[in-house]
N, C-alpha and C positions, 0 to 999 in steps of 0.2 A: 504493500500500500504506500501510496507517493506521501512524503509529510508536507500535511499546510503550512501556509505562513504561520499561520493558528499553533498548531502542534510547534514549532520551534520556541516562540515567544512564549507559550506554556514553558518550555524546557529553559528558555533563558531565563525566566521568573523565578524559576526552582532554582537553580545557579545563584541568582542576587541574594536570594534569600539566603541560603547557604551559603554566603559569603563567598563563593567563586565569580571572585569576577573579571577572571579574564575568561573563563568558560562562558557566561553570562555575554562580555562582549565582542568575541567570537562568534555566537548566536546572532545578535542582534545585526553585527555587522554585514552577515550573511545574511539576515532578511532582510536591512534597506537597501543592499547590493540591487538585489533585483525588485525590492517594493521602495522606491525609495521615499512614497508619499504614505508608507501605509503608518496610520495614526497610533495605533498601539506597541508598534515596537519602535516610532517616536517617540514616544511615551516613558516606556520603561528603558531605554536606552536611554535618555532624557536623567530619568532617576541613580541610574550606574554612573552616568559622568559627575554628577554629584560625590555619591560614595567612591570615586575615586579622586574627590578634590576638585573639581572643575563645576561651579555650582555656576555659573556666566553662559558657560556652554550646555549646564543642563536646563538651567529656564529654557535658552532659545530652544531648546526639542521641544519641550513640554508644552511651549507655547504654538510649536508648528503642529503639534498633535490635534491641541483644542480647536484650534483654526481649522482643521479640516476634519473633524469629529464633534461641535460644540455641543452637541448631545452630552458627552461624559464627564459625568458628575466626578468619577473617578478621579479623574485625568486635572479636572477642574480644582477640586480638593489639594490633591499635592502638588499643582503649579503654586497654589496661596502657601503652602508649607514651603516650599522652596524660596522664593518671597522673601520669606519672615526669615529664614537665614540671610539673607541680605538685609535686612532690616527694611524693606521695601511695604512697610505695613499697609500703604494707599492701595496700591496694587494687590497684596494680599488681600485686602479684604474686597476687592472686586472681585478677584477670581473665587473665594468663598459665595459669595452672593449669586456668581456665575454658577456654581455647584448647585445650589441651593434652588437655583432658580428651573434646572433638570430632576431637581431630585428633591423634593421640599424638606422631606423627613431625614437627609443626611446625617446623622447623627456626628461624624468626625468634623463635618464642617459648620455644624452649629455649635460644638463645643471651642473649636475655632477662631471662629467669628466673636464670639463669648468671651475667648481672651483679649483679643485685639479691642473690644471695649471695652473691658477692663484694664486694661494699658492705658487708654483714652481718662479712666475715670468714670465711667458710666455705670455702674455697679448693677443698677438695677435692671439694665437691661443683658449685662452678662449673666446674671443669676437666670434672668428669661431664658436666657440661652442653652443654659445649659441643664435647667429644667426640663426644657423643650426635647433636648438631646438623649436625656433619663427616661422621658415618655418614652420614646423609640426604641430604647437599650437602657433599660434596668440596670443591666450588669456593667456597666460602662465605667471602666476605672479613672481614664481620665476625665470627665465630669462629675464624679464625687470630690479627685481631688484638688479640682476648681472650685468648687462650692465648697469642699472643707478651706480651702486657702482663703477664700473670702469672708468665708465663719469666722478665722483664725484675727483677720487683720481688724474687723469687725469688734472683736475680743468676746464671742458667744463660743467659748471653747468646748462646752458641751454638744452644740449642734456640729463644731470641725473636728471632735472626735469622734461623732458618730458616721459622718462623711466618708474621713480618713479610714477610719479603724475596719468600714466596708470595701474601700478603694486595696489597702493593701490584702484584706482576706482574699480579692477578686485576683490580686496578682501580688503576690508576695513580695516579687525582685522591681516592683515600682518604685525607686530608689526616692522619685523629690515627694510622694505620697507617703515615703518613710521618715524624709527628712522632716515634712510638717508633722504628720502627727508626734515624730520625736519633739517639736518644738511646745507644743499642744501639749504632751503631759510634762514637759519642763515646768513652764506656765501654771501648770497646779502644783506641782511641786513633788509630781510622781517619779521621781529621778534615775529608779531603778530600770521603771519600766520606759523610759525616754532613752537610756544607754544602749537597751536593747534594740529599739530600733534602729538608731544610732549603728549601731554594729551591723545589722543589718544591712543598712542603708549601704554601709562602706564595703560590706562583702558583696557587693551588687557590681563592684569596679567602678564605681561614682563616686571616687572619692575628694570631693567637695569639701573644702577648708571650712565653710559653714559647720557642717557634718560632724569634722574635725573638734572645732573647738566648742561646740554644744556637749559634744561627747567629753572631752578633757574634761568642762566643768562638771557634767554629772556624777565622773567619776570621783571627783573632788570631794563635794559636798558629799558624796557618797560613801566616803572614807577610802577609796581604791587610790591610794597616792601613786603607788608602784606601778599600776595597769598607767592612770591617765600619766606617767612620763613616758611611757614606752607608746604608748598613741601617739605624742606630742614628736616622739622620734621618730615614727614611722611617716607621722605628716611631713617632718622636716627633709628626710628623705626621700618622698615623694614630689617634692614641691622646695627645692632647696632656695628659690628664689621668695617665695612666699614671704612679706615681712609678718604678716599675722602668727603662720608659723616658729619662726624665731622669738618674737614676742613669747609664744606660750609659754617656748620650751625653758625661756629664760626665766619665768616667772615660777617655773614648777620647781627648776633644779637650782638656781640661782648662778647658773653657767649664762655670764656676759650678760648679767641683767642691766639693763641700759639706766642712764641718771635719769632720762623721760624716757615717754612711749617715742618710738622712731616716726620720722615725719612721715614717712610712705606707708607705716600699721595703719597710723590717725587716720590717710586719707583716703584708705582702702576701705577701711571701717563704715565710716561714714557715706563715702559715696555710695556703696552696696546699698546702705538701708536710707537714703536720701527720701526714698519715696513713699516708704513704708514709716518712718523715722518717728511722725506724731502719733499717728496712730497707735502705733508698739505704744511708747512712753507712756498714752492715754489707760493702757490696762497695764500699767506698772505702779499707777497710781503716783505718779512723776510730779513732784514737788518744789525742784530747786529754782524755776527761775520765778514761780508766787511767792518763794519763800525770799527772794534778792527782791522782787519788787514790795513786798512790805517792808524788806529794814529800808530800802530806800524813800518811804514812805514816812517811814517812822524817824527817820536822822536830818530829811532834808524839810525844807520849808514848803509848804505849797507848790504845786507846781507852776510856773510863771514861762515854762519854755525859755530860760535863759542860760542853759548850761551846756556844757560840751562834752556830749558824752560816748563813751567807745565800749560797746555790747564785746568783748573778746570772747572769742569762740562760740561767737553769735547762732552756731547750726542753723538752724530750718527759721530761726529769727523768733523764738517764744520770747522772749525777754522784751522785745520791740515795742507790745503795746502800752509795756506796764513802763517803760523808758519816755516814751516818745515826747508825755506829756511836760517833762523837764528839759528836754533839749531846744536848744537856739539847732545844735548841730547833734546829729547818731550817727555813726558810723560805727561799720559790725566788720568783722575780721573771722577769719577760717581757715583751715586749708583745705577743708571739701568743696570743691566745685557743684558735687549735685545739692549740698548743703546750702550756698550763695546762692542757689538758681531759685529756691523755694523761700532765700531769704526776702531776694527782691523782687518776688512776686508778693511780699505784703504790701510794697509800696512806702514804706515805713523810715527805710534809712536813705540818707543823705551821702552815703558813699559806702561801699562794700570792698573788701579787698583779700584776694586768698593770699594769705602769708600764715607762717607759725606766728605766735603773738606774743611770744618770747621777744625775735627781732623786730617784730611787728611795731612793737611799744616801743624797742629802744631807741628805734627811728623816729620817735614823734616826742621828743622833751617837750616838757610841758605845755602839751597839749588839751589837756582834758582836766573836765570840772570832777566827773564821774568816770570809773569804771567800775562794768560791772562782769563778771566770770559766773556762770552757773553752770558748772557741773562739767570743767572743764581743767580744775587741776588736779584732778584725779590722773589726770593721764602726764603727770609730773611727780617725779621720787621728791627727792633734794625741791624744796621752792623756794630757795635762794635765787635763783638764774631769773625766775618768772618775776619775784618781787621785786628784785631789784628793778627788771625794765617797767614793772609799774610804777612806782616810786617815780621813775625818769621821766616817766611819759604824764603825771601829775600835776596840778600845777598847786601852788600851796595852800594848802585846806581842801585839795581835794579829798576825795574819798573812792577808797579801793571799796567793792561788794562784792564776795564770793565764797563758793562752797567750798567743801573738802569733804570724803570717806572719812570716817573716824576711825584710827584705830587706839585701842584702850590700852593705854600703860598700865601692866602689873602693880598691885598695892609694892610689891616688891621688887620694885624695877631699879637697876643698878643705871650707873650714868651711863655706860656705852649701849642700856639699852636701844633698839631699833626706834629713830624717829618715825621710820615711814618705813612701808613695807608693800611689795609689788604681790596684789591676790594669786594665788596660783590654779586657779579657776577661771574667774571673770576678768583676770589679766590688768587690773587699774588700782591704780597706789589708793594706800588708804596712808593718814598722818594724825600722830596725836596733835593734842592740845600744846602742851609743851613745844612741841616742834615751829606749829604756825606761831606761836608767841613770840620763840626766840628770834623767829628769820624776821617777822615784822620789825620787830623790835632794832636790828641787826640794820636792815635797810631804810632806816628812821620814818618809820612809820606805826602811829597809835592805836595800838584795838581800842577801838572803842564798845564792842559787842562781841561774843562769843558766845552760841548759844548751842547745845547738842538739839537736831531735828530729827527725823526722820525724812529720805530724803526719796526714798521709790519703795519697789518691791520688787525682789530680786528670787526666782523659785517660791513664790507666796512668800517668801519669810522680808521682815521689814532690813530696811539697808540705813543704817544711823550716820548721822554726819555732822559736820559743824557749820552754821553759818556766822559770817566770820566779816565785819566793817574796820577799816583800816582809815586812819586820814594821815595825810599828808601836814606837818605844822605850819600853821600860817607863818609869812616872813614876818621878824617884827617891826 
């Protein structure tokens, strides 16, 4: 019996699939030799240039395919997928809609489409989506762990457990369905059962520096000190460039623990969760920058908008509103980019700038009526470096505002006790009392306030800290 085009293209499928692909593009080659318009083994030929690195050259098949087959939803479906690895979301989301439009009940391209307005922001209509998508395929793993993601950011961890905890029964080796719901019982403060997935996740070959460092901490709080350094090694040899990495491992063993967090951890940090960043913080129950704008409330006069004030390590700009109403001049400082971008979409500051705020300040002598830091020198060992360039950048009677991690000196604490000390979990300095005293004191600057808070919530358990008002003495 002669074989069809049909029968080859079945057999080059089997090949892709199976990871042969030069068997797979062998096949293909041989049927557009002689079909060279036929649309399905454009298609999947299309898809192999892809998996062999050539994503440029697989849109253009995939799009010759649809153009002369616009019937297939198939076809329509992964050109929008291919797309979205270009980052090409306009386009992707046409060719979903073009899927959608052969085939209404598609379930892959309505969960799709689903993200791409969720990327947008449109929450309500991705959840449609991918409700829509549920109706059609019940058992559909990737829209439970769309809808647990959205549960999760949401912060209704109940309803992104019950999402997730189906997503992965449906398909166990779903690595970012692991990674959430490992986040989800962080979140409650299930620690054991978060490592697990956690482990999971990473035996899936996804191993995601996220992944990584959720896990170190579980194991932390968990009391597995041994296990989460040998995590922290295996990440750093996985990923030797990694600064997060480095970070951890320094913080676990105390092997090259940096005087601050490294510029390139901070910016990594932050830009990842730029987008996500409020929302987290909002089911953390995140306190530090209400808790700067009432001392500043409480030390300054009325606000009159007549001062000059510098937001340092401004993030996503919470501190803005509770600022704005005492400044002549705000200006907010960072060194996350996706940080700045969300800053100055409040509209709020009069100049933004990505710099560390260490050099940021020494470059601006007195300059400022007010600063203010929330929950920003945590990611500083030693705060002699930072104080000083506050102090510098002050002008006289200004006043310094900011938080600190507390750590609690022993009733019995000898003088070389540790002033500060780097978590070997959550990776961010905590400092006593004593310590912020002396280095103020040191870089002539007045507590005038020290007060223990509380300052989030860290694994449900509370995270304590100091808020802490500094002035600058007037000239006489």
């Amino acid at each position: 019996m002669e074989t069809t085009p049909s029968d080859a293209i079945a057999l080059g499928v089997t090949f892709l699939r199976a990871g042969k692909l030069d068997g797979a593009a062998n096949v293909f080659a041989q049927v557009l030799e002689h079909f060279p318009d036929h649309p399905d083994a454009l298609h999947f030929a299309g898809i192999l240039k892809v998996r062999q690195g050539d994503t440029v050259g697989g849109i253009a098949l995939v799009r010759r395919s649809v153009a002369l087959a616009p019937a297939n939803a198939g076809a329509w479906n992964n050109l929008g997928n291919l797309l979205m690895r270009e980052e090409r979301t306009a386009e992707a989301a046409e060719a979903y809609r073009q899927c959608l439009a052969h085939a209404h009940a598609h379930p892959e391209a309505l969960s799709n489409l689903g993200l791409l307005m969720r990327i947008k922001g449109d929450i309500a209509a991705a959840e449609d989506h991918y409700h829509r998508a549920l109706a059609v395929r019940p058992d559909f793993p990737e829209a439970l762990n769309n809808l647990g993601a959205i549960a999760l950011a949401r912060g209704d961890l109940a309803a992104a457990e019950a999402h997730l905890a189906r997503a992965v029964a449906l398909e166990p080796t779903f690595s970012g369905a692991r990674l959430n719901l490992g986040e989800v019982l962080t979140r409650q403060g299930r620690l054991r059962e978060a490592a697990a997935n956690f482990w999971e996740q990473l035996a899936s070959g996804n191993g995601e520096g996220v992944a990584y460092k959720l896990l170190v901490y579980a194991l932390v709080e968990t009391g597995r000190r041994d296990e989460a350094v040998a995590v922290a090694r295996r990440w750093l040899a996985e990923a030797p460039e990694d600064p997060a990495a480095r970070h951890h491992l320094a913080a676990l063993t105390g092997e090259d623990a940096p005087a601050r967090a490294d510029d390139a951890y901070v910016e990594e940090v932050f830009d990842r969760f730029a987008e996500t960043f409020e929302a987290a913080l909002g089911r953390l129950d995140y306190r530090a920058p209400a808790l700067v704008g009432a001392a500043v409330a409480d030390l300054l006069p009325a606000p009159d908008g007549g001062l000059a004030i510098l937001d340092a390590g401004c993030g996503t700009g919470l501190c803005a509103p509770l600022l704005k109403p005492y400044a002549t001049r705000l200006d907010g400082m960072d060194l996350s980019a996706g940080m700045l971008e969300k800053a100055a979409a409040r509209g709020l500051y009069d100049r933004l700038d990505k710099a560390e705020i260490t050099a940021g300040m020494e470059g601006r002598p007195l300059a400022y009526d007010l600063i203010a830091c929330a929950d920003t020198l945590c990611y500083f060992g030693d705060l002699a470096f930072v104080l000083t360039a506050a102090a510098t950048a002050l002008r006289p009677g200004g006043r310094l505002i900011f938080t600190v991690e507390a750590l609690e000196a022993p009733d019995d604490a000898t003088p070389d006790a540790p002033a500060f000390r780097l978590h070997p979990g959550h990776g961010r300095y905590a400092h006593t009392a004593a310590h912020v005293r002396a280095v103020a004191d040191t870089v002539g600057l007045h507590v005038e306030l020290m007060r223990k808070e509380e300052l989030r919530k860290e694994g449900a358990m509370p995270v304590d800290g100091f808020l802490v008002a500094c002035r600058r003495p007037a000239e006489a």
